[in-house]
Structures are given as C-alpha cells and as structure tokens.
PQR file of N, CA, C, O and H, with PARSE charges and radii, in Angstrom:
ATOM      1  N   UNK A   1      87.738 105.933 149.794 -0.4000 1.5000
ATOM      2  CA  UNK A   1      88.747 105.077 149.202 -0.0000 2.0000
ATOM      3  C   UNK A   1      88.098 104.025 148.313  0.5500 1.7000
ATOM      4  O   UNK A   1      88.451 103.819 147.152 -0.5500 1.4000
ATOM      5  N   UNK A   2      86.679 103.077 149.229 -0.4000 1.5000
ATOM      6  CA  UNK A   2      86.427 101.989 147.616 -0.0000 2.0000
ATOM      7  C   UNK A   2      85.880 102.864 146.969  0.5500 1.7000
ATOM      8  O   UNK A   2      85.870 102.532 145.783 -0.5500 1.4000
ATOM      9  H   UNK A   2      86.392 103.244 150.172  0.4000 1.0000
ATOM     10  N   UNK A   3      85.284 104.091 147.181 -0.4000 1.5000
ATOM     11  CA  UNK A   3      84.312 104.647 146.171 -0.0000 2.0000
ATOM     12  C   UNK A   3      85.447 104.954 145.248  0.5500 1.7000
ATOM     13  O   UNK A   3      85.125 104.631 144.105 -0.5500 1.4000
ATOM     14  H   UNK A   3      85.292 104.361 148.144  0.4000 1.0000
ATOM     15  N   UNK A   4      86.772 105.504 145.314 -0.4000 1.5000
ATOM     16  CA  UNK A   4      87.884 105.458 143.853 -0.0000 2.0000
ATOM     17  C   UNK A   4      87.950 104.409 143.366  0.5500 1.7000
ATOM     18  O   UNK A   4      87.955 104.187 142.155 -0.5500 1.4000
ATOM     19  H   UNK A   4      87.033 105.767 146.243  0.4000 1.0000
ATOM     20  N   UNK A   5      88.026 103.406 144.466 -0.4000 1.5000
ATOM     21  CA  UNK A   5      88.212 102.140 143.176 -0.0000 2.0000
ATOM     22  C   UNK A   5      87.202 101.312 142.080  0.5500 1.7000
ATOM     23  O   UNK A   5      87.369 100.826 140.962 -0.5500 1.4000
ATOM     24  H   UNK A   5      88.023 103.586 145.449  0.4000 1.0000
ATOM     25  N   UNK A   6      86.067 101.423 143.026 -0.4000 1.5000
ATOM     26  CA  UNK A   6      85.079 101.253 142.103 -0.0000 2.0000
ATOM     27  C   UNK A   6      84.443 102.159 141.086  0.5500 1.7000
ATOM     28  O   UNK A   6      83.540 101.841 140.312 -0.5500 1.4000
ATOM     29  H   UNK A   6      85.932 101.818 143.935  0.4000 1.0000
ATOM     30  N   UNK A   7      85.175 103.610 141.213 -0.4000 1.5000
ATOM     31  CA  UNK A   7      85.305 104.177 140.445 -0.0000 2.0000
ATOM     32  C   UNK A   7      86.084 103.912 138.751  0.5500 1.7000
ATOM     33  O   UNK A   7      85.678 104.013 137.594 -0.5500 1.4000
ATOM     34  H   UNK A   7      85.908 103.868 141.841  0.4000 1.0000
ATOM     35  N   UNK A   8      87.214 103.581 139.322 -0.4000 1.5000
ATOM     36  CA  UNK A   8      88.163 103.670 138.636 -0.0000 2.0000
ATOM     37  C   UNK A   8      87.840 102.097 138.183  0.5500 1.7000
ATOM     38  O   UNK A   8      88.480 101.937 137.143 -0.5500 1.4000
ATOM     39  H   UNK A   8      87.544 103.498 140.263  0.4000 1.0000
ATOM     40  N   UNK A   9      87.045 100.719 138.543 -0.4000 1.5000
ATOM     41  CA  UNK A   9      86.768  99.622 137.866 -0.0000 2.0000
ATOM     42  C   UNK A   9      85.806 100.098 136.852  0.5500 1.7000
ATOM     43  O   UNK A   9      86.290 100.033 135.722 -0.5500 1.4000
ATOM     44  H   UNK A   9      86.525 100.849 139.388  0.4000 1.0000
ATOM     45  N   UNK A  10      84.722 100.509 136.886 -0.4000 1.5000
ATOM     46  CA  UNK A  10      83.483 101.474 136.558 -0.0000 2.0000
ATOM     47  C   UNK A  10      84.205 101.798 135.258  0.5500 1.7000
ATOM     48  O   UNK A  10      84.056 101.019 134.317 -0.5500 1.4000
ATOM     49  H   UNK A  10      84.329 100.562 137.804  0.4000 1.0000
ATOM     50  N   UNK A  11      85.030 102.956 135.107 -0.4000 1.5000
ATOM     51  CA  UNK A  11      85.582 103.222 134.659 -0.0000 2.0000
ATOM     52  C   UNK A  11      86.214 102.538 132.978  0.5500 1.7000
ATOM     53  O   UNK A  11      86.013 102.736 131.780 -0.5500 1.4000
ATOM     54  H   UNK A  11      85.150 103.589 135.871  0.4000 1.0000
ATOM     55  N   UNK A  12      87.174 101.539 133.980 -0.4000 1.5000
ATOM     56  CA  UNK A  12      87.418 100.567 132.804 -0.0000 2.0000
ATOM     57  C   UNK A  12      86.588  99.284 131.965  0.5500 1.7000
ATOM     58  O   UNK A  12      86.602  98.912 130.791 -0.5500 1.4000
ATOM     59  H   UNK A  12      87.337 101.378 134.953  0.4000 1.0000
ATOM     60  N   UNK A  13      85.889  98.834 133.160 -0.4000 1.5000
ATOM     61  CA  UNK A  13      84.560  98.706 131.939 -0.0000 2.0000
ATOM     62  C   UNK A  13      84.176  99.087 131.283  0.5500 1.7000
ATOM     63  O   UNK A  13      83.992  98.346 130.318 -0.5500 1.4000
ATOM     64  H   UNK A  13      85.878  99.136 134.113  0.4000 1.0000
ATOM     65  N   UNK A  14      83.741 100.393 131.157 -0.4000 1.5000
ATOM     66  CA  UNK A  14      82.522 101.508 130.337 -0.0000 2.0000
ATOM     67  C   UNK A  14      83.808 101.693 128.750  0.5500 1.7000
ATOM     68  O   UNK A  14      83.561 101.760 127.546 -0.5500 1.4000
ATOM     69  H   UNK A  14      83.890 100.996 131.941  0.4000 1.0000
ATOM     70  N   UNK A  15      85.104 101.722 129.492 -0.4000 1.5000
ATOM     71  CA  UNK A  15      86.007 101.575 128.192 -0.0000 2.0000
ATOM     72  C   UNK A  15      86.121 100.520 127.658  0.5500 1.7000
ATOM     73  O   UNK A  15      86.398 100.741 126.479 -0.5500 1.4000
ATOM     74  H   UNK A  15      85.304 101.668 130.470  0.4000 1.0000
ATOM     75  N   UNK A  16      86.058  99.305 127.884 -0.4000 1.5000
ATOM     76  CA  UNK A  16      86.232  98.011 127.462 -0.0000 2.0000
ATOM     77  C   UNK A  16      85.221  97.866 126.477  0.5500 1.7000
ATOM     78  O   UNK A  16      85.396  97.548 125.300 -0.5500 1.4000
ATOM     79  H   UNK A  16      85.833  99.126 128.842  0.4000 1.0000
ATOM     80  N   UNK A  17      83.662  98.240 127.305 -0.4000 1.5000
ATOM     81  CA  UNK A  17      82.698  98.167 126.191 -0.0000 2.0000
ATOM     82  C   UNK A  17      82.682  98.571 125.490  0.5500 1.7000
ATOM     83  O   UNK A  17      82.391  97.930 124.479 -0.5500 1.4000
ATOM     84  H   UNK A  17      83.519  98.498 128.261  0.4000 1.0000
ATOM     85  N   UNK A  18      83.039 100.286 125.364 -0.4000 1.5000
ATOM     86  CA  UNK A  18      83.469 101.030 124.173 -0.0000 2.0000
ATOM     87  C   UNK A  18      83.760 100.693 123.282  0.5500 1.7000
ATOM     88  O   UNK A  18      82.993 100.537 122.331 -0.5500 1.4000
ATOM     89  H   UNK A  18      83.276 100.807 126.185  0.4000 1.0000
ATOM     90  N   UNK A  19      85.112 100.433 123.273 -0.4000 1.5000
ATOM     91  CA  UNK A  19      86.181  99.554 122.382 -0.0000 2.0000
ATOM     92  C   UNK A  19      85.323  98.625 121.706  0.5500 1.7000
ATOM     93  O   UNK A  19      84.739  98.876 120.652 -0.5500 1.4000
ATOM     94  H   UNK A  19      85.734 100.560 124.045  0.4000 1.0000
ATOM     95  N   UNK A  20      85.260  97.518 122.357 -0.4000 1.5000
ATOM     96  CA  UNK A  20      84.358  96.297 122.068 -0.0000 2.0000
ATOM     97  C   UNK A  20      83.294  96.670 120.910  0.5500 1.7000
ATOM     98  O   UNK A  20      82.819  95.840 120.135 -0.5500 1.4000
ATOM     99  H   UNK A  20      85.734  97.315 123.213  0.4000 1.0000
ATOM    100  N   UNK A  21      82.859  98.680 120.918 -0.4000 1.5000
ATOM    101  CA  UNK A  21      81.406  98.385 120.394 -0.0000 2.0000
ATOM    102  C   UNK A  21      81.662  98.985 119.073  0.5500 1.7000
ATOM    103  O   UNK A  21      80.947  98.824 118.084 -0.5500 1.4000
ATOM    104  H   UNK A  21      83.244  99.355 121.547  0.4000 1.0000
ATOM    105  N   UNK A  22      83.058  99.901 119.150 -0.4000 1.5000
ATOM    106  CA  UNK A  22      83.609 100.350 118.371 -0.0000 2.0000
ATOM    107  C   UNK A  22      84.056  99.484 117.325  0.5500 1.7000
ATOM    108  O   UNK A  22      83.647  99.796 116.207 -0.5500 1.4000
ATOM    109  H   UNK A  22      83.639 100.032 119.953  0.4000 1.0000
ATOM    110  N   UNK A  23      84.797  98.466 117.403 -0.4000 1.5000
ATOM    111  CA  UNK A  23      85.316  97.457 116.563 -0.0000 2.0000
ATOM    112  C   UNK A  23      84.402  97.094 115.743  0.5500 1.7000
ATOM    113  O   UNK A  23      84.372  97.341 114.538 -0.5500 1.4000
ATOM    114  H   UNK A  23      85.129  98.213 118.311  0.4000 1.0000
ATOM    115  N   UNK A  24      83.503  96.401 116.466 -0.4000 1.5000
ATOM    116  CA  UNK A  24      82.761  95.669 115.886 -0.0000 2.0000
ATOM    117  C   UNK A  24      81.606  96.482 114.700  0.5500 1.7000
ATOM    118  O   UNK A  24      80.989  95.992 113.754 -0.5500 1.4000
ATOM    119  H   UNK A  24      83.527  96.201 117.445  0.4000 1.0000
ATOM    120  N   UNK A  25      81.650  97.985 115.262 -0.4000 1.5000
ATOM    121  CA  UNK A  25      80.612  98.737 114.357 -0.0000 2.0000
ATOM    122  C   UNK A  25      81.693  99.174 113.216  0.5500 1.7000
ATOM    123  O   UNK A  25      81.452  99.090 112.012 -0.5500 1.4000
ATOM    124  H   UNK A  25      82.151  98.383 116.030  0.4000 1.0000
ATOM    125  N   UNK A  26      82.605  99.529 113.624 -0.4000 1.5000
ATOM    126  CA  UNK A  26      83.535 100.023 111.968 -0.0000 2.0000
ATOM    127  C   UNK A  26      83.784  98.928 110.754  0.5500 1.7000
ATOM    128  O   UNK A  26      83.928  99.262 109.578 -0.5500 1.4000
ATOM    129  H   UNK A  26      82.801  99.597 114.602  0.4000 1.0000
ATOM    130  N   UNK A  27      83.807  97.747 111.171 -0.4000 1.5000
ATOM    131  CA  UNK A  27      84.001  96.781 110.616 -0.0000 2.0000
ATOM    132  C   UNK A  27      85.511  95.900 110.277  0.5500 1.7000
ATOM    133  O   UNK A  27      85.947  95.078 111.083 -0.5500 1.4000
ATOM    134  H   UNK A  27      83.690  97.476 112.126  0.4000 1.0000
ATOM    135  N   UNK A  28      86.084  96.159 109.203 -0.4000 1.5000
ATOM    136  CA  UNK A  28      87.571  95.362 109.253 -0.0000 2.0000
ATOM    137  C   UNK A  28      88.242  96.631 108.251  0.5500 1.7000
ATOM    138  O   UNK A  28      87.824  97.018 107.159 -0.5500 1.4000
ATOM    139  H   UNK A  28      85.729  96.827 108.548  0.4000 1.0000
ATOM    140  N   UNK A  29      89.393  97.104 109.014 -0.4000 1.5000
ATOM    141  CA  UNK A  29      89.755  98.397 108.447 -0.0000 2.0000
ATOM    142  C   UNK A  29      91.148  98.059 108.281  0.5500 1.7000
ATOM    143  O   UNK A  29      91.995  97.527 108.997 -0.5500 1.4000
ATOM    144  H   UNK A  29      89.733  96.790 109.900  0.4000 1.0000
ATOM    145  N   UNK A  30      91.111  98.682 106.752 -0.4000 1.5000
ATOM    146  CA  UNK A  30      92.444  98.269 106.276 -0.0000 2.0000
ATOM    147  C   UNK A  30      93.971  98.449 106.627  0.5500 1.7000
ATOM    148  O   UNK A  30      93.942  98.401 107.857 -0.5500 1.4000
ATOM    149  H   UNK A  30      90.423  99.115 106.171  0.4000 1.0000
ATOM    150  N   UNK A  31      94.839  98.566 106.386 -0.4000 1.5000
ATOM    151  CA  UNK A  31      96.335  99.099 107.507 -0.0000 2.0000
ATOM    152  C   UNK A  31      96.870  99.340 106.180  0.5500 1.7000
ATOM    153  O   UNK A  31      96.880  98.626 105.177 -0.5500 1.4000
ATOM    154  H   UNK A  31      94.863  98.605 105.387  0.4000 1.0000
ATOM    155  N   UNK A  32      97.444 100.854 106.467 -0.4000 1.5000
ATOM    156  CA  UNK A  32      97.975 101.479 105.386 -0.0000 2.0000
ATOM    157  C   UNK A  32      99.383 101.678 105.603  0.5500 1.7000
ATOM    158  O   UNK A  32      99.805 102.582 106.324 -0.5500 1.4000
ATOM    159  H   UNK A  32      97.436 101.434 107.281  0.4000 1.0000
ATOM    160  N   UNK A  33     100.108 100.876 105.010 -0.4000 1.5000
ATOM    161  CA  UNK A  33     101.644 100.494 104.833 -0.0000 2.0000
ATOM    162  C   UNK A  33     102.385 101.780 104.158  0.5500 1.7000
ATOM    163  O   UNK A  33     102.140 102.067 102.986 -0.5500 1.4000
ATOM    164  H   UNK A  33      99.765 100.141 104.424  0.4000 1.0000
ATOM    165  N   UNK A  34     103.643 102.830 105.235 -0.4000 1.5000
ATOM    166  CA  UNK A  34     103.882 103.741 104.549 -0.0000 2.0000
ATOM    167  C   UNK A  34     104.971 103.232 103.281  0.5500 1.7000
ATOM    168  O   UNK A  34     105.583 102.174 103.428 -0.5500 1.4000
ATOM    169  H   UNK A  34     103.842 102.597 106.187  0.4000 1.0000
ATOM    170  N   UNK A  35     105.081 103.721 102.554 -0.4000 1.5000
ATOM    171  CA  UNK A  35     106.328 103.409 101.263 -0.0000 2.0000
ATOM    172  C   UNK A  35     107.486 103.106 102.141  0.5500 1.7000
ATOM    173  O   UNK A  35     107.735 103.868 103.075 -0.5500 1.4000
ATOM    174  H   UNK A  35     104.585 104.581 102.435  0.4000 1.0000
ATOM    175  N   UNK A  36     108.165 102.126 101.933 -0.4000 1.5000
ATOM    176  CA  UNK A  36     109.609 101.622 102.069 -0.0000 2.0000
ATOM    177  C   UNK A  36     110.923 102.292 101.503  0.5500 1.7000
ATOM    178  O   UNK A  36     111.548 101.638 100.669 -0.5500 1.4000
ATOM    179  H   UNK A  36     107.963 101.507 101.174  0.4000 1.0000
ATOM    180  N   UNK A  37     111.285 103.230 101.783 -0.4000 1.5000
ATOM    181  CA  UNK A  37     112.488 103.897 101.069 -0.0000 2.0000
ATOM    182  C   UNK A  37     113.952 103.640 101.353  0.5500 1.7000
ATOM    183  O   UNK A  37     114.203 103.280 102.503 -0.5500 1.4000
ATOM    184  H   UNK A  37     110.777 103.761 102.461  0.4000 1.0000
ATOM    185  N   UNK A  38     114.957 103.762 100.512 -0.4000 1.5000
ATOM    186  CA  UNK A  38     116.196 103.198 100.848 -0.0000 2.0000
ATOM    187  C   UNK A  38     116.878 104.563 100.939  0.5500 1.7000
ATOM    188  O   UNK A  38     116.320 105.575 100.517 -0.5500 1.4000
ATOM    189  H   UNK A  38     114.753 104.054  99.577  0.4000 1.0000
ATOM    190  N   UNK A  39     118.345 104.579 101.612 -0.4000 1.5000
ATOM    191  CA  UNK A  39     119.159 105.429 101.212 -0.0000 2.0000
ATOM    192  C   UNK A  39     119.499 106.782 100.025  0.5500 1.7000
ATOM    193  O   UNK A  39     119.822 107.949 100.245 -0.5500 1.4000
ATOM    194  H   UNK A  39     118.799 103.756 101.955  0.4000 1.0000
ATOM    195  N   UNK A  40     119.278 106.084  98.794 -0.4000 1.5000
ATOM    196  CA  UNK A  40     119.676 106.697  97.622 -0.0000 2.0000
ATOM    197  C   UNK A  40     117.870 107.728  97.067  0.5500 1.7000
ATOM    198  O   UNK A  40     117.635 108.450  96.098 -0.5500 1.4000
ATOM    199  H   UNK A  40     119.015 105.136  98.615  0.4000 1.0000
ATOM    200  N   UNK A  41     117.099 107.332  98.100 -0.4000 1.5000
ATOM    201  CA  UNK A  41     116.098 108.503  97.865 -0.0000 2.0000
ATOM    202  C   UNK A  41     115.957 109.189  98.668  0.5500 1.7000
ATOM    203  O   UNK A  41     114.894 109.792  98.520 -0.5500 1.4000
ATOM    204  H   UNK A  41     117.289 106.745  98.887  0.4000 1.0000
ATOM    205  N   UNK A  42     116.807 109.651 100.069 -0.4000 1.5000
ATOM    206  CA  UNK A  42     117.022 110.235 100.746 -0.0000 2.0000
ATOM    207  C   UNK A  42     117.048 111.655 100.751  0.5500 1.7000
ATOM    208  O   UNK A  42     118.078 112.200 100.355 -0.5500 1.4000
ATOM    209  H   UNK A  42     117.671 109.162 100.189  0.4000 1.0000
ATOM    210  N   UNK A  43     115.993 112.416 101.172 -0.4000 1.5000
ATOM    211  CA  UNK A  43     116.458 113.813 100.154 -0.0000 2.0000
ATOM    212  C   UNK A  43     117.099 114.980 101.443  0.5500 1.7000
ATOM    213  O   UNK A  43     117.243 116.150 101.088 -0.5500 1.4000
ATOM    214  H   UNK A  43     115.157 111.973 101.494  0.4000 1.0000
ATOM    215  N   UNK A  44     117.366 114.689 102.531 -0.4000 1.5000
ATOM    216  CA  UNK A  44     117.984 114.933 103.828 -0.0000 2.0000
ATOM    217  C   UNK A  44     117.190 116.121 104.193  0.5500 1.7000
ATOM    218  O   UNK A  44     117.828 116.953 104.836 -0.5500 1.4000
ATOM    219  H   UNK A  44     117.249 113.739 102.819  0.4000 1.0000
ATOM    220  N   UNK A  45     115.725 116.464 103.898 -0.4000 1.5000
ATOM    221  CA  UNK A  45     114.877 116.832 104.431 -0.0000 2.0000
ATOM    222  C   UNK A  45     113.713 116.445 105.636  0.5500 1.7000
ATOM    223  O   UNK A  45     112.951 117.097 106.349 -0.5500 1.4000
ATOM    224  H   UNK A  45     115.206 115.788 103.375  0.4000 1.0000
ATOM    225  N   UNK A  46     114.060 114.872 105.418 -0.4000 1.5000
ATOM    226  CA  UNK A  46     112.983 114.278 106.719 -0.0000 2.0000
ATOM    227  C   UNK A  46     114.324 113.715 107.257  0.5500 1.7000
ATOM    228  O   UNK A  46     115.312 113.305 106.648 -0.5500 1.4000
ATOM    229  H   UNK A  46     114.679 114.341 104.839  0.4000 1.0000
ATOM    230  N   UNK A  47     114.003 113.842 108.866 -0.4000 1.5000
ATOM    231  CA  UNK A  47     115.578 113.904 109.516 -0.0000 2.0000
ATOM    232  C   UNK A  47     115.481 112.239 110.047  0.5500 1.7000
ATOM    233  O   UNK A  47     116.543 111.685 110.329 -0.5500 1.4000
ATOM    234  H   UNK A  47     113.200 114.175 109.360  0.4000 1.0000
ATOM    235  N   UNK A  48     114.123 111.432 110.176 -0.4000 1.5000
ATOM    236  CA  UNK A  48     114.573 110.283 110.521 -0.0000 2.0000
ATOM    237  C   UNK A  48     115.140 109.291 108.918  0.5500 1.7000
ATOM    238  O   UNK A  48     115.788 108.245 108.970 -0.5500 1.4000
ATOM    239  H   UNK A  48     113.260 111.883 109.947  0.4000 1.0000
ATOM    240  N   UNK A  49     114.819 109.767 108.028 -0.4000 1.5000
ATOM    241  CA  UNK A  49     115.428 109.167 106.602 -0.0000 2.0000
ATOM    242  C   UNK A  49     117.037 109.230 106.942  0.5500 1.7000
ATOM    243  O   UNK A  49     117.801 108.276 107.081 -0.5500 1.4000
ATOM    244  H   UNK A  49     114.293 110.616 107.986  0.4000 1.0000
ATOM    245  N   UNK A  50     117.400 111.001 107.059 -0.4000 1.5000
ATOM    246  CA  UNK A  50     118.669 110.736 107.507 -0.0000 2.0000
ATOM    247  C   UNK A  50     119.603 110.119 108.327  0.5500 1.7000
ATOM    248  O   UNK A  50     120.820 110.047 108.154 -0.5500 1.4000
ATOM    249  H   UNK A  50     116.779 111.777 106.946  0.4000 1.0000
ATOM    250  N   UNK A  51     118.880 109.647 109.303 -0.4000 1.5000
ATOM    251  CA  UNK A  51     118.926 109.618 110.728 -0.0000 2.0000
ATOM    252  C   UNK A  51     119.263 107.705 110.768  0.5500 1.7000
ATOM    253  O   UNK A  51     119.927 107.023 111.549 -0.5500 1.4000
ATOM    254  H   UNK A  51     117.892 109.706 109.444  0.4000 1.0000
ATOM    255  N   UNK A  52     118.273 107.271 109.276 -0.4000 1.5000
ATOM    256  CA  UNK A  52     118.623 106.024 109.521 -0.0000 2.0000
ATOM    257  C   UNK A  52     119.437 105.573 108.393  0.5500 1.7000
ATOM    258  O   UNK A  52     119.608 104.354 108.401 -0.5500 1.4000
ATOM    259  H   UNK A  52     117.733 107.824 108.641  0.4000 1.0000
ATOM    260  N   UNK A  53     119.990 106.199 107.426 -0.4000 1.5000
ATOM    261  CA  UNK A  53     120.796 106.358 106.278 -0.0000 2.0000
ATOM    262  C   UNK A  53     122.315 106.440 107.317  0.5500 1.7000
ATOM    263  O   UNK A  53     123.066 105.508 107.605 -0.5500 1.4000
ATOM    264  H   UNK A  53     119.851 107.189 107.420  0.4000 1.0000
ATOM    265  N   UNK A  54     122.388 107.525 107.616 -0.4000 1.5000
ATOM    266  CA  UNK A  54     123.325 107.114 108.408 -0.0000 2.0000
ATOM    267  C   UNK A  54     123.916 105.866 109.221  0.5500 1.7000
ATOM    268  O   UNK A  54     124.977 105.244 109.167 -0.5500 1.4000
ATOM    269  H   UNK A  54     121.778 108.282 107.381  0.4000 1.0000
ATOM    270  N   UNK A  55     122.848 105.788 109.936 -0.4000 1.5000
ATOM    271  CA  UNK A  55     122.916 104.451 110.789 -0.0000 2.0000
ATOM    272  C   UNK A  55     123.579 102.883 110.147  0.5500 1.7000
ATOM    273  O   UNK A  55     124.281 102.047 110.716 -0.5500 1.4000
ATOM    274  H   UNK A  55     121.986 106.293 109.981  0.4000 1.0000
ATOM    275  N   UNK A  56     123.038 102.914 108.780 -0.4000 1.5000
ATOM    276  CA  UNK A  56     123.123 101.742 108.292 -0.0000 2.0000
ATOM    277  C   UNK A  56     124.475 102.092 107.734  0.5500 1.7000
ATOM    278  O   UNK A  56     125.235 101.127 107.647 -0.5500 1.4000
ATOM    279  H   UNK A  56     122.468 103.593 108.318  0.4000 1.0000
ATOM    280  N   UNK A  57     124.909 103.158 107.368 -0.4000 1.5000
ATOM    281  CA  UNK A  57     126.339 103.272 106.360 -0.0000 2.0000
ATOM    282  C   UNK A  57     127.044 103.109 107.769  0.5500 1.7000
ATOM    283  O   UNK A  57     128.217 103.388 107.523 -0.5500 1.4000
ATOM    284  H   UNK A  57     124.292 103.942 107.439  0.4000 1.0000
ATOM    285  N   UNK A  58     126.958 102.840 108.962 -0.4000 1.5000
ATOM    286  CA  UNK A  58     127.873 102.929 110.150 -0.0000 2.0000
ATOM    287  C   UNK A  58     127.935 101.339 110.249  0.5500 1.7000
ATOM    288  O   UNK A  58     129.091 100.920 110.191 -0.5500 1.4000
ATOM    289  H   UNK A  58     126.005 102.613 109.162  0.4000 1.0000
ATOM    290  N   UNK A  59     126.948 100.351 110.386 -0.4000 1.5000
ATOM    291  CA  UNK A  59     126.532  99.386 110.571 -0.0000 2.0000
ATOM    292  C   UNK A  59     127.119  98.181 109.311  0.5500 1.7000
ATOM    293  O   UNK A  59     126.919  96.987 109.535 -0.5500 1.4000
ATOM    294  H   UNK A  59     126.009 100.691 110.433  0.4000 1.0000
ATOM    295  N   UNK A  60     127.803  98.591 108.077 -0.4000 1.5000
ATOM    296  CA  UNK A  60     127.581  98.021 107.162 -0.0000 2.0000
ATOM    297  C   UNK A  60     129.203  97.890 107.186  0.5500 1.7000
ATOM    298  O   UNK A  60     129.947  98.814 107.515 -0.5500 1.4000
ATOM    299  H   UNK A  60     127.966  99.561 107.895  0.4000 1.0000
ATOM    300  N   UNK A  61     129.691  96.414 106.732 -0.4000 1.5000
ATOM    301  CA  UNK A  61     130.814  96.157 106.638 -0.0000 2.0000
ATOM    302  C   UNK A  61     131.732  97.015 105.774  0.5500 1.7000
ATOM    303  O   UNK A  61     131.290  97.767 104.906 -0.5500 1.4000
ATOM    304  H   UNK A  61     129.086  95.663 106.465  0.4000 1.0000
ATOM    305  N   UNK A  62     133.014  96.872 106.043 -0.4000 1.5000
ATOM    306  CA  UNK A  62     133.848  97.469 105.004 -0.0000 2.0000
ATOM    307  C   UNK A  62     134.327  97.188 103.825  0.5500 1.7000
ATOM    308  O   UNK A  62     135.537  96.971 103.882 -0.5500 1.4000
ATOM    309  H   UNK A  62     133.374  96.260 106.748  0.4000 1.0000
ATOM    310  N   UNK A  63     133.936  97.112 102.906 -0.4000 1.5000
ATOM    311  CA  UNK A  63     134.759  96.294 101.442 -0.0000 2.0000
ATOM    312  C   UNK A  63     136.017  96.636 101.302  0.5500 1.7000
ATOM    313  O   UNK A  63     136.370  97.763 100.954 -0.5500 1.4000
ATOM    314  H   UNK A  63     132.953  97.288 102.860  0.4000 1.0000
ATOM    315  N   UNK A  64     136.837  95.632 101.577 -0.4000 1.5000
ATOM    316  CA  UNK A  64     138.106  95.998 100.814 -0.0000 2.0000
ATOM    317  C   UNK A  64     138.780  95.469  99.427  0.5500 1.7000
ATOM    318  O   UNK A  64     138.041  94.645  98.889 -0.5500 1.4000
ATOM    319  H   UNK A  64     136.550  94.717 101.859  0.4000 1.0000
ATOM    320  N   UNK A  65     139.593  95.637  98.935 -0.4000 1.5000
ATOM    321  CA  UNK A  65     139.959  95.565  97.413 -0.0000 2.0000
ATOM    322  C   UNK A  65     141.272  95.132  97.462  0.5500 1.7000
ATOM    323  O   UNK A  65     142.053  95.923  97.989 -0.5500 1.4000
ATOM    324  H   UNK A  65     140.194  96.306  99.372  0.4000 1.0000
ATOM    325  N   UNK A  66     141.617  94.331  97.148 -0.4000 1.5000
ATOM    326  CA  UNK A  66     143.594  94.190  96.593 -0.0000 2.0000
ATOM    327  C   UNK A  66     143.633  94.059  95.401  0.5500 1.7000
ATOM    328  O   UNK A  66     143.896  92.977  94.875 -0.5500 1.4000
ATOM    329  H   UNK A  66     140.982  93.689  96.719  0.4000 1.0000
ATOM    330  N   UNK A  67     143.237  95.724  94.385 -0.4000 1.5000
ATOM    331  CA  UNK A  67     143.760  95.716  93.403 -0.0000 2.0000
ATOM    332  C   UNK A  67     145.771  96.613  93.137  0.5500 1.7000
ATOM    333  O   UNK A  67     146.323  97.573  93.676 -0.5500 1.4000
ATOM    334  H   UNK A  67     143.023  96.603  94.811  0.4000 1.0000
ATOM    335  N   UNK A  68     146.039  95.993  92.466 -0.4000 1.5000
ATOM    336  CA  UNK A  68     147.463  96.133  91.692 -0.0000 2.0000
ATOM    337  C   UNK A  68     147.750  96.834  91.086  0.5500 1.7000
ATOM    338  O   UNK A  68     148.939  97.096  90.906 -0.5500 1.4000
ATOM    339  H   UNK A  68     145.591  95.214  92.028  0.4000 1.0000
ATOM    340  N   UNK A  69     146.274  97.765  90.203 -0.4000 1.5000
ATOM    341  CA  UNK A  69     146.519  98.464  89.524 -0.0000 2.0000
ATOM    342  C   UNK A  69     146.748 100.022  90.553  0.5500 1.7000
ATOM    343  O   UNK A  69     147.517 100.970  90.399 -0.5500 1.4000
ATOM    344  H   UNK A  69     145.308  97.552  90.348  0.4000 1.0000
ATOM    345  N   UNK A  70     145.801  99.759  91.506 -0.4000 1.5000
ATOM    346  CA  UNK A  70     145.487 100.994  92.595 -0.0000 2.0000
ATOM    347  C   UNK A  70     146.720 101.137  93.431  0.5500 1.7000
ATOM    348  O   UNK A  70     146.970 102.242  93.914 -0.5500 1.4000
ATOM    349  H   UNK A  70     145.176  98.988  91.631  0.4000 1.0000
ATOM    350  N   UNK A  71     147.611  99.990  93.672 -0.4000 1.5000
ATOM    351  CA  UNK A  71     148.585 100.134  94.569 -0.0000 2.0000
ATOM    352  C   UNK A  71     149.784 101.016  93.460  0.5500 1.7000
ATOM    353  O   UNK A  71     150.925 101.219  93.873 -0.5500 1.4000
ATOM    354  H   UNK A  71     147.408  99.093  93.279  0.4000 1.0000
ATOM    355  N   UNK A  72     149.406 101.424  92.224 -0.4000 1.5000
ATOM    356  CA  UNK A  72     150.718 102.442  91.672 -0.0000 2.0000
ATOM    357  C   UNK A  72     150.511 103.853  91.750  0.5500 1.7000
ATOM    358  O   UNK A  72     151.332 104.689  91.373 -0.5500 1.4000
ATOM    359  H   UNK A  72     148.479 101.259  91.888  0.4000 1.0000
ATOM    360  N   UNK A  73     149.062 104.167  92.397 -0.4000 1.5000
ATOM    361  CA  UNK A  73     149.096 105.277  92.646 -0.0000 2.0000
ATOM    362  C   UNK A  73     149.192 105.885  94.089  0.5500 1.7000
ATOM    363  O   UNK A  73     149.240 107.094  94.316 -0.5500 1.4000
ATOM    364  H   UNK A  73     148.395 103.488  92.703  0.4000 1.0000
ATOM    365  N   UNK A  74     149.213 104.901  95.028 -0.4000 1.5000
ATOM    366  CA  UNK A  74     149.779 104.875  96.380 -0.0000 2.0000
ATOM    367  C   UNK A  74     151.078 106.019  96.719  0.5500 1.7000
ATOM    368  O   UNK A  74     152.197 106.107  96.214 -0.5500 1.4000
ATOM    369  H   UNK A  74     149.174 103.919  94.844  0.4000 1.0000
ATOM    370  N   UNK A  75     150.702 106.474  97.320 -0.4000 1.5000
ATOM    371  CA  UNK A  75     152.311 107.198  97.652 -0.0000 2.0000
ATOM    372  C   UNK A  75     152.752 107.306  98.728  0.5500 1.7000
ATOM    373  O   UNK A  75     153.862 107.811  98.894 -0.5500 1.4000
ATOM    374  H   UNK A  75     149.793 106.402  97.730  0.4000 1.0000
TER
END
C-alpha cells in the first residue's frame, strides 16, 4: 500500500520536473489564434459553424416594423 503511494508521489514529481524542464527549454511559444468567423461565411460544411449560426439566430431579438405601407398587403 505505501509502496503505491510513494509510487504514485514519485511519479508526480518526475512529471512536475518534466514540465518545469520542458518550458523552460522551448522557450516563449507563440498562441495561434484560429480566424474569427461570423454567420454569413458559414459554408454549412463544418457542423460547429452551423451549430453556432444557429444558436445565435435563436438567441437574437426580434425586430419588428410598423410600416403602413406593408399593412396593405396584409390579408
């Protein structure tokens, strides 16, 4: 039983240092920002584009209009 745990401390050290040795040897690595796309470039081939195109036309208030000219074609 301690031999797992001091296993398993063992363990997360040897990763900590890792990490630690890793960072510091790659140096400062840049973060690559994917493109920002809206709705209207949506080409409903990538399904989370669609997925959130949708979402927002659900989410987005309703405009309404009281035009006068539109109420003569009312029937």
């Amino acid at each position: 039983m301690w031999l797992l745990i001091i296993a398993i401390i063992a363990l997360g050290i040897f990763t900590a240092i890792l990490g630690l040795i890793s960072s510091h040897k790659g140096g400062k690595q840049t973060v690559i920002k994917a493109p920002t796309t809206n709705c209207s470039t949506c080409s409903g081939l990538n399904v989370k584009c669609e997925q959130e195109c949708m979402m927002e036309a659900a989410t987005k208030e309703i405009e309404y209009y009281d035009d006068e000219e539109l109420d003569a074609y009312k029937g």
